[in-house]
C-alpha positions in Angstrom: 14.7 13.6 4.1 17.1 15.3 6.2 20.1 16.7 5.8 22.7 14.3 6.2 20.6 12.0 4.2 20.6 14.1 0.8 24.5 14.7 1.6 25.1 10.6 1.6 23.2 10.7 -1.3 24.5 12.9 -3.8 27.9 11.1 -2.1 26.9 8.2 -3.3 25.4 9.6 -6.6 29.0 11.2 -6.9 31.2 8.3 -6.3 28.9 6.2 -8.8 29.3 9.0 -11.9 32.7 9.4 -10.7 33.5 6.1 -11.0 31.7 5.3 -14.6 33.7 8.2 -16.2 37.1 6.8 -15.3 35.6 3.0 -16.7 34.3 4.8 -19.7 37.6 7.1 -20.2 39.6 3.6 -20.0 37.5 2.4 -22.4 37.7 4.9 -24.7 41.3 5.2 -24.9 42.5 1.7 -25.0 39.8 0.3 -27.7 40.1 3.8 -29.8 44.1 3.6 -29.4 43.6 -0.3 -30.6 40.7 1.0 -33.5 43.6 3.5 -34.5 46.2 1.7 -35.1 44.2 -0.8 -37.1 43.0 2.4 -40.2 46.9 3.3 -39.8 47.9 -0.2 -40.7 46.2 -0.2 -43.7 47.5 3.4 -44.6 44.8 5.4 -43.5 45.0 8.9 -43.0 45.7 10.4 -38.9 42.6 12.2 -39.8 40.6 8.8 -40.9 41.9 6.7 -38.1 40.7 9.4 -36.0 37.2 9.3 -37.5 36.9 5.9 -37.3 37.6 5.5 -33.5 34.6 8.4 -33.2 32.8 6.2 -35.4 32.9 3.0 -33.7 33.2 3.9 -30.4 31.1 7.4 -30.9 28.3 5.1 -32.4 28.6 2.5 -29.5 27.9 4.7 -26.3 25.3 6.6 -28.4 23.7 3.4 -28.7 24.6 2.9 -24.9 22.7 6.2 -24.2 20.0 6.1 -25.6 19.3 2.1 -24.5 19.6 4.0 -21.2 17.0 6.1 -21.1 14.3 4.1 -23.0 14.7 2.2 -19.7 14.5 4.8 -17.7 11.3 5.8 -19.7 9.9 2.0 -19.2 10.3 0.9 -23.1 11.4 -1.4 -25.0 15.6 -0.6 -25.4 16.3 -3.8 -27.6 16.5 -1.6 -30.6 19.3 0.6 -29.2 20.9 -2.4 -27.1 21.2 -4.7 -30.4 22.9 -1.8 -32.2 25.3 -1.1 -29.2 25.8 -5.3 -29.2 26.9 -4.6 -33.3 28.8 -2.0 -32.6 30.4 -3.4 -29.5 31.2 -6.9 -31.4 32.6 -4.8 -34.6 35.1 -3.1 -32.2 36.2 -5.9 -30.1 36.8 -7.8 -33.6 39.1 -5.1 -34.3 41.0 -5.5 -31.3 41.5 -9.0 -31.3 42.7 -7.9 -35.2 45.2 -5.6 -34.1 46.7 -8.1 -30.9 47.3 -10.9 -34.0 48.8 -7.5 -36.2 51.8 -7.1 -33.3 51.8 -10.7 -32.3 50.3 -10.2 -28.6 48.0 -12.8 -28.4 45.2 -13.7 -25.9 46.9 -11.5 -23.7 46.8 -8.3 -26.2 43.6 -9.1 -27.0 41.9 -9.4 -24.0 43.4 -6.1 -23.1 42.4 -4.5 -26.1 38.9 -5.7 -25.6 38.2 -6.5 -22.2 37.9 -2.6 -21.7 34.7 -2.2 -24.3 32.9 -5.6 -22.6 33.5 -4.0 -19.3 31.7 -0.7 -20.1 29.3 -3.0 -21.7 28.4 -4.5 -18.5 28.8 -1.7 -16.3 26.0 -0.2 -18.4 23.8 -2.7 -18.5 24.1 -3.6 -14.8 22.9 0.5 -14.0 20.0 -0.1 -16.5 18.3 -2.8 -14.1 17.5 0.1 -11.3 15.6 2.9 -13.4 14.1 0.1 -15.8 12.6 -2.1 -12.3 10.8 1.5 -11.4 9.5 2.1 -14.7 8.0 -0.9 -14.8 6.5 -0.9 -11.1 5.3 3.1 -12.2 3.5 1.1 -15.0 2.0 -1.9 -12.7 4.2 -4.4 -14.1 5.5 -7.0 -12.0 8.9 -9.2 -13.4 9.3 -12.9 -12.8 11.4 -13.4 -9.8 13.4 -17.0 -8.9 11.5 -18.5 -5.6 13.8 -18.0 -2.7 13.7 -22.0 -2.0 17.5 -22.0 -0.1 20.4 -24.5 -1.1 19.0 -27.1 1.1 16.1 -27.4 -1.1 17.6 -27.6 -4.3 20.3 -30.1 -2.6 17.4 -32.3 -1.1 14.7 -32.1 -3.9 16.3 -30.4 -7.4 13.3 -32.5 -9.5 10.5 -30.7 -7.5 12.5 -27.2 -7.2 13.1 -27.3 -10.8 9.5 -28.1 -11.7 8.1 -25.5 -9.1 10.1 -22.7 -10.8 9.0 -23.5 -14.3 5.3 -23.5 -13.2 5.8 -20.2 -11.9 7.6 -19.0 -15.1 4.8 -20.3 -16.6 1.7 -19.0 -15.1 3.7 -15.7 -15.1 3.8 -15.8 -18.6 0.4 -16.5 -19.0 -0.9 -13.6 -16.7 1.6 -11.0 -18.0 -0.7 -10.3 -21.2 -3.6 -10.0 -18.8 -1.3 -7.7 -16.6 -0.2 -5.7 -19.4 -4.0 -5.1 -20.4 -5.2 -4.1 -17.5 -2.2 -1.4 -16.4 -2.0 0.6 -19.6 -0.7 4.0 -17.8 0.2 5.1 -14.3 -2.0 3.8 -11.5 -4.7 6.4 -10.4 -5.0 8.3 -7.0 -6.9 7.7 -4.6 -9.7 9.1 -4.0 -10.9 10.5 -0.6 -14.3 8.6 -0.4 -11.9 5.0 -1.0 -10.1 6.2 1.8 -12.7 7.0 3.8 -14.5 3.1 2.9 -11.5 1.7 4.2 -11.5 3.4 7.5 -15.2 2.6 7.7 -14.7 -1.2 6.6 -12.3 -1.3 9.7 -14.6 0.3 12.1 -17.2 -0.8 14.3 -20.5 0.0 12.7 -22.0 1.2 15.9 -18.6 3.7 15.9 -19.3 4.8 12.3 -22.8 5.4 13.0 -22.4 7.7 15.8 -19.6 9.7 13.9 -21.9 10.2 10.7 -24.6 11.2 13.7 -22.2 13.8 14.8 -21.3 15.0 11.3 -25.4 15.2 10.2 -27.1 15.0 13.7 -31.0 16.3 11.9 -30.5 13.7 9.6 -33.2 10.7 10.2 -31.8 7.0 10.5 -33.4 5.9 7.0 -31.0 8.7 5.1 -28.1 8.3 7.8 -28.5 4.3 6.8 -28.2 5.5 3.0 -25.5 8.0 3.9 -23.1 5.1 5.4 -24.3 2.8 2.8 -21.9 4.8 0.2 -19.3 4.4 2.7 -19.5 0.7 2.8 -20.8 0.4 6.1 -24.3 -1.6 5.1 -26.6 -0.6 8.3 -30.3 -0.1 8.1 -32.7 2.3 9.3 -33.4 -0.2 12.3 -30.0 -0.3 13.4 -29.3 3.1 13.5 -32.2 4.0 15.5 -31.1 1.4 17.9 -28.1 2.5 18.3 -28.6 6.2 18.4 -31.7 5.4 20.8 -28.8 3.8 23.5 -27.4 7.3 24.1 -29.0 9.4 26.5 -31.0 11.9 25.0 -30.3 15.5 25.0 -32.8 19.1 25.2 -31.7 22.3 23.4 -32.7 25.5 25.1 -33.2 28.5 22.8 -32.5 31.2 24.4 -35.0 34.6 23.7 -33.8 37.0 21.2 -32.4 40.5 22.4 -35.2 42.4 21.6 -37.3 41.3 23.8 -39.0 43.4 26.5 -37.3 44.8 29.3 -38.6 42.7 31.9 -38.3 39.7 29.9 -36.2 37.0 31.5 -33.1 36.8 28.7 -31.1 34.2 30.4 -32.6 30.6 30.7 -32.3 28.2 33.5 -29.9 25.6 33.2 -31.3 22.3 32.1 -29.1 19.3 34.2 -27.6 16.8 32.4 -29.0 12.9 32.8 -27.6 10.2 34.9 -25.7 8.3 32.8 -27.4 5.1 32.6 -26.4 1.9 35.3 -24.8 -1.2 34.6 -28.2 -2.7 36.2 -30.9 -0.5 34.0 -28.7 -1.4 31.2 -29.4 -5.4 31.5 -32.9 -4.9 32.6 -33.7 -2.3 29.8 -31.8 -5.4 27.3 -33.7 -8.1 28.9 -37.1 -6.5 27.8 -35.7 -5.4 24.5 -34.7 -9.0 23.7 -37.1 -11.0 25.2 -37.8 -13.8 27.8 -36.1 -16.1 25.3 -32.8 -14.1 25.7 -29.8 -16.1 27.3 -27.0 -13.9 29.5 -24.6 -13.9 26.8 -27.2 -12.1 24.7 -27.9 -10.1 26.7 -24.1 -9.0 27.3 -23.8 -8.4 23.3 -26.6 -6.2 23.6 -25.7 -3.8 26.6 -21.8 -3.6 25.2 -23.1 -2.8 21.3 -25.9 -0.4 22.7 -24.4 1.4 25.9 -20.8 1.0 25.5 -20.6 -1.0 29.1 -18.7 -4.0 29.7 -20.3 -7.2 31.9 -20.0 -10.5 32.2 -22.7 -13.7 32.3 -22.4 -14.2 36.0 -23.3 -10.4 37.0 -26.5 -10.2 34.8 -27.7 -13.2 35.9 -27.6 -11.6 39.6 -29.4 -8.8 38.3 -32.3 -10.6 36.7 -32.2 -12.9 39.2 -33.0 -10.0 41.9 -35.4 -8.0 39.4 -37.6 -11.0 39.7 -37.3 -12.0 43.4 -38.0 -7.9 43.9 -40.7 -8.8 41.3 -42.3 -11.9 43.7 -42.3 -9.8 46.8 -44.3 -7.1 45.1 -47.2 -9.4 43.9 -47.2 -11.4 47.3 -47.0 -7.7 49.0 -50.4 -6.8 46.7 -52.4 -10.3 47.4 -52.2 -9.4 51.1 -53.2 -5.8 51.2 -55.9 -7.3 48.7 -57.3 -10.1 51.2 -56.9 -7.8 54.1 -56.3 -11.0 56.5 -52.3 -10.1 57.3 -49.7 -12.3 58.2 -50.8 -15.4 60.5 
């Protein structure tokens, strides 16, 4: 997060606390100025009505508070919310009490009250954001509405209405089974999982040659076993095949220093091979697989084994040349053989 992000957010973060303290302020002093004059209309001591607005409306965003962070911690606030409801009602009561006391009416009473509900909701409203994280932290998932648009519910409200309650219904039969299963916070992951699920996306031929690279003394049957934990299932066969399509490679050791002093210390060095042809690929995949092999076969074979590309037509040609190459030589041998020559 950059800078000017983390400044529009604590913006934001101060507008919002910014704008609940002025909501609960109003509430506080209109319901506790209402609460007030209520214990001084039935004689009670300035020190008593004062106690009794930090009673009632003391009691109420306590209650508020800690509903608050329950949700934030991902349990149950009903306790603390069906007190704050109590308290709330009891205080709202008493406004209403007071606007009949002076003779206001709806009007007095709704501003005597309308305060305490507002703070009510307010609250309640900021609850839904840390409570929805809580309960995804915990792998719970809430019932949501279907999206199904006001068309639908113009054109078919029977089948949208019975759609939605069998959703709410086999949600509430899986929650238990939910709840079960995600007792605490969902665990890391490991590295080997994330390693299986690079492997299960990659071409087995790929992952064998990277595990060849990473443990290149390591013989197929144990490199088979190796990517076997990885999830790649191979067998020894396989790996041999497709290690045996590279071209092999010669170390030279060269002689340690100690040697004498006429001693040749630096080796000669050893040439690389030609990489191997389009043409010796097919040919060498045409005897692997067989005269039974057809072209496309043979095209799987020389793109899984030698990482070259070709198509039907082009091995065809080839095969079809090997054996006319193959004719001439046995006519060439039955007439050095008969010694007679050509007529």
């Amino acid at each position: 997060m950059n800078r000017n992000d983390w400044r529009s957010l604590m913006t934001a973060s101060t507008a919002w606390r910014a704008a609940l303290t002025v909501v609960s302020l109003a509430a506080i002093a209109t319901t506790g100025w209402s609460l007030y004059a209520v214990a001084r209309h039935y004689d009670a001591p300035k020190g008593i009505g004062g106690a009794a607005v930090a009673v009632f409306d003391g009691a109420a965003y306590a209650c508020l508070h800690l509903a608050s962070e329950a949700s934030k911690a991902g349990r149950s606030a009903a306790g603390a919310r069906l007190a704050t409801l109590v308290m709330t009602g009891t205080s709202v009561y008493l406004n209403i009490f007071h606007a009949d006391l002076i003779g206001g009416g709806l009007a007095a009473a709704l501003l005597f009250s309308v305060p305490t509900l507002a703070l009510l909701a307010v609250s309640e409203l900021s609850w839904a954001g840390p409570r929805a994280e809580a309960r995804a932290n915990l792998g719970e998932r809430p019932y949501r509405l279907p999206a199904f648009g006001g068309w639908a519910w113009l054109l078919a409200p029977r089948r949208a209405g019975r759609t939605v309650r069998q959703r709410a219904v086999q949600h509430i039969e899986n929650a238990g089974k939910t709840d079960l299963r995600n007792t605490g916070p969902s665990p890391s992951r490991r590295a080997t999982d994330v390693l299986r699920s690079r492997f299960a996306e990659m071409d087995p031929a790929d992952a064998i040659r990277i595990a060849h690279d990473a443990q290149p003394d390591m013989p197929p049957a144990e490199l088979a076993a190796l990517l076997v934990t990885y999830g790649v299932i191979v067998d020894a066969v396989q790996v041999a095949l497709v290690l045996n399509g590279r071209p092999p490679s010669i170390d030279v050791d060269r002689g340690d220093q100690g040697d004498a002093d006429g001693a040749h210390h630096d080796a000669s060095q050893v040439p690389a091979l030609p990489p191997v042809t389009k043409t010796q690929a097919i040919i060498d995949a045409a005897s692997h697989l067989g005269t039974g092999a057809t072209a496309a076969d043979i095209v799987a074979h020389v793109e899984r084994i030698n990482r070259i590309t070709v198509d039907d037509s082009y091995v065809r040609t080839v095969l079809s040349r090997e054996a006319k190459k193959a004719r001439q030589a046995r006519g060439d041998e039955g007439v050095g053989q008969g010694g007679g020559g050509y007529a």
